[in-house]
Structure formats: C-alpha cells, structure tokens
N, C-alpha and C positions, 0 to 999 in steps of 0.2 A: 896482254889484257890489262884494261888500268884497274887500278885498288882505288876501293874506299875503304876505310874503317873505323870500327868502332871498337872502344873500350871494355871491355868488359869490367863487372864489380873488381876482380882481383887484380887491373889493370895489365891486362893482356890484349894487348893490339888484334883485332881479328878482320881479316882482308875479304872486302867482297864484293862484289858487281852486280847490275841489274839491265836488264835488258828489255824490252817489249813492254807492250800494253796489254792489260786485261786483268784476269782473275790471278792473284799472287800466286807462286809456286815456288817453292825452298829446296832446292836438288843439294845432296849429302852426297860426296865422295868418301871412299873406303881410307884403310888405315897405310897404306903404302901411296897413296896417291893427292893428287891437289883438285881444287875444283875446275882445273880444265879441261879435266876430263869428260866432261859434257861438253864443252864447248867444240874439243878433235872429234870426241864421236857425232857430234851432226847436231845433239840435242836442244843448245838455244836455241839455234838458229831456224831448227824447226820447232819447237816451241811458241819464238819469241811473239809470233805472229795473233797465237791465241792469250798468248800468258806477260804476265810482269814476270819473268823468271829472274830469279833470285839466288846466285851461286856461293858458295862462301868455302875456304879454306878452315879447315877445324883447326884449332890450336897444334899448334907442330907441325903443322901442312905450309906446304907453299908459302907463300907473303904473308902470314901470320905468323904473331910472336912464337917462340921457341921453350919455352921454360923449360926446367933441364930435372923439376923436382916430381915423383911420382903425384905428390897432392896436386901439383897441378892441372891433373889427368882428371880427377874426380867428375862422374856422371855430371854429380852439378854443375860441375866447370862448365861443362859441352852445351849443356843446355842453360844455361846462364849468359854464353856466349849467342847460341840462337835467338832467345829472347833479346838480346839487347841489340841485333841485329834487326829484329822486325819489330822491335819498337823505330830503331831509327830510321825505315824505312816505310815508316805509318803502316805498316802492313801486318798488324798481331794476329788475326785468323790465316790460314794459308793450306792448301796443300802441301804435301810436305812428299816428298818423293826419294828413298835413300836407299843408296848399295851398300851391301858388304857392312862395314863398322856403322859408316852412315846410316842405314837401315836399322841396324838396332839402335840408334841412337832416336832415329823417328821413331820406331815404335815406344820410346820411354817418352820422347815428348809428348806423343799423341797420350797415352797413360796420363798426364799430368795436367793438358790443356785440351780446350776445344778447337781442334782441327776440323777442316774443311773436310779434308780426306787424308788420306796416307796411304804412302805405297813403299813399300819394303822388298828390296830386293836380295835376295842369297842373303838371308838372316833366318833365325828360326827364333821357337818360345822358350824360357826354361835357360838354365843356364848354362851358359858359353866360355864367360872368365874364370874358367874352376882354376884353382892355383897350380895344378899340376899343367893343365895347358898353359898359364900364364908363364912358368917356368920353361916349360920348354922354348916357348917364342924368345925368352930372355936371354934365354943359353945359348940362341942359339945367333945372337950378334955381339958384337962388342961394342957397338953407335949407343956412345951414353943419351943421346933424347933418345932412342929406340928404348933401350931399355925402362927410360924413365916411363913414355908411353906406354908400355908393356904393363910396368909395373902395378904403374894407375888403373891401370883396368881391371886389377884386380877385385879392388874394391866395388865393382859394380854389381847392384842386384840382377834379380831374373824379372822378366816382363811374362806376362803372361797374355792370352785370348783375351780373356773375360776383363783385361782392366785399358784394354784399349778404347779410346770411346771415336764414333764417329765411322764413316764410310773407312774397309781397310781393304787394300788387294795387296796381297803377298806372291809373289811369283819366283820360279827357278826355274834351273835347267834339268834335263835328266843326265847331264853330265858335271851338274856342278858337284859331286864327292859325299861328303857326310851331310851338307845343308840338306841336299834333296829326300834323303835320308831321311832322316829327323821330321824335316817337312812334314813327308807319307805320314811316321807315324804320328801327330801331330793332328791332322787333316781335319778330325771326325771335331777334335774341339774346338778348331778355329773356323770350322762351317759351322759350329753348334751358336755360334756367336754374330751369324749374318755376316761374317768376313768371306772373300772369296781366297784361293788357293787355285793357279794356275804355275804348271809346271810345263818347259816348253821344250818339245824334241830336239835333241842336238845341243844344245846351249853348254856350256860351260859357265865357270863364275864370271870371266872377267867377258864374256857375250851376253851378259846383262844386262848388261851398258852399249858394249858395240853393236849388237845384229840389230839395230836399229828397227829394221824392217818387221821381223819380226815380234819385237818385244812393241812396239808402236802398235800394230794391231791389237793386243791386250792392253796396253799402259793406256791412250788415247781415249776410246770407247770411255773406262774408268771414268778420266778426272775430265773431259765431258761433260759426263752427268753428274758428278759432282758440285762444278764450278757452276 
C-alpha cells in the first residue's frame, strides 16, 4: 500500500492513504494492528466507490514514526495527529468510523470537533485506561514501544454520551467479552442521547471489522444518511 505522510506538531511522521471519490471517511484501526486492515477485510474497496476513504496508521502502527516515550502516546498526540491529517487532505469535517483503540479514539475526536458522523466499534463510555488494566497490558510484554504505548494510555480521560456531538452508531458483538457488557449496561444513556446502540449476533471483537456482511448492513444504512 503506498504512504503519504504528514507531520504532526511533535514531529512525528504519520503514514496514510486515500482512496475513492465522495463524502470523506477516516477508518481507525485498533492497538495491535495497522491501517490494512480495512483494506484485507474488503472495506476500501467496497467503500471506495461511495466514499473518499481515508486510512491512516496511528503513531506506533505500521509506516508511522515509532517514539519509544509514553508522552508520546498522549490523547492529544492521536488527535493532533488526525487533525493534521485531514487538514492536509482538505478534508476537516468527515465521518470518522473506528474499532477497538481506534473507536475510542473517534469517540474523543467527535467530543471535541464537528463530525459528520461517528461510528465506534467494540469501545464503550466511562473509563477504560484505569492503571490497574494499564498495568497489566505492560506486564504483560517486554516490546519497549508496547510498553511505552501502554503506558501513554494511561494518561487518557473518559468520554462520555452526552459530550459527543453529531450523528453516533456504536455497534458489537454478543460475543465480543466485557465491551458487550458495559455496552448493555450503558444502553439507556447512550439512547438517552439520540445515539444508536446495535449489538450483532455471533460477532466477536476482531468480526467487527471482518464479517463484512453483516456489519455492512448496520454500518452502510448509517453513514448514508449521514453523508
């Protein structure tokens, strides 16, 4: 896949591709993984046809820079890095569509700007980086950028319903583990807010992204009527 990238303020290289014509869209891959992973499970390409899709490697991912320092990690980095991203792509409003770390990473951007829409997938509200989980992810490798990403995460707030603005669909599996979880009890505040909450039989976390099929029938409809 070819890179382009952009700089970010801290001067961190960040790697990222564009595809298709139409209504922008910003796909977030999770914290083990790169932004190809749209691209193997089907997703540009079926995409591309409606959307400018817009792929990017978070900082420590794939073809972007590596820093090795937990400050590096900070929320603001991520979205610091976005922004400078879809400035340089003339594209600042957008759909923003994220799994897994990605997803909570959309739901803070959408908190902070005006998005088109947002879609989050296998994330929940309330907080996720508590130090004791952050600890154990740390413990539990010895890969000093692991660790340092780990680390930085710590320092992240909680997101909340009520501070997201704009069209939101959050979706899981009923086999993705404690997300779906949380989700349930969650529900009544994030419908109390015009956000929708769709949970899809079978699915696991990392079927979020793959079952194509059937996450397409929920995701599509969406950003649609959004765009």
């Amino acid at each position: 896949m070819p890179n382009s990238y952009v700089v970010s303020s801290d001067g961190v290289r960040i790697a990222y591709d564009v595809a298709g014509t139409g209504p922008p869209m910003l796909l977030l891959h999770g914290f083990s993984h790169d932004r190809t992973m749209w691209a193997r499970a089907g997703w540009v390409e079926r995409l591309r046809a409606e959307f400018t899709v817009i792929t990017a490697d978070l900082r420590g991912c794939g073809a972007s820079d590596k820093p090795s320092t937990p400050d590096a990690y900070s929320l603001a980095a991520h979205l610091d890095d976005l922004a400078t991203i879809l400035r340089a792509v003339d594209r600042e409003r957008c759909i923003v569509w994220g799994w897994s770390l990605g997803a909570t990473i959309a739901l803070h951007l959408a908190a902070r700007v005006d998005l088109v829409a947002t879609v989050a997938a296998g994330t929940y509200f309330g907080p996720i980086f508590t130090a004791d989980y952050v600890e154990r992810r740390r413990n539990a490798t010895r890969n000093v950028l692991q660790r340092a990403r780990w680390s930085g995460l710590e320092s992240w707030p909680a997101v909340e319903p009520e501070q997201v603005r704009g069209p939101l669909l959050l979706y899981s599996g009923t086999r993705d583990g404690n997300v779906v979880r949380v989700l349930e009890r969650q529900r009544r505040s994030i419908e109390a807010v015009g956000a929708a909450l769709q949970v899809l039989d079978g699915l696991d976390h990392l079927d979020l992204v793959a079952a194509v099929e059937p996450v397409a029938a929920v995701v599509m409809p969406f950003v649609r009527a959004a765009a």
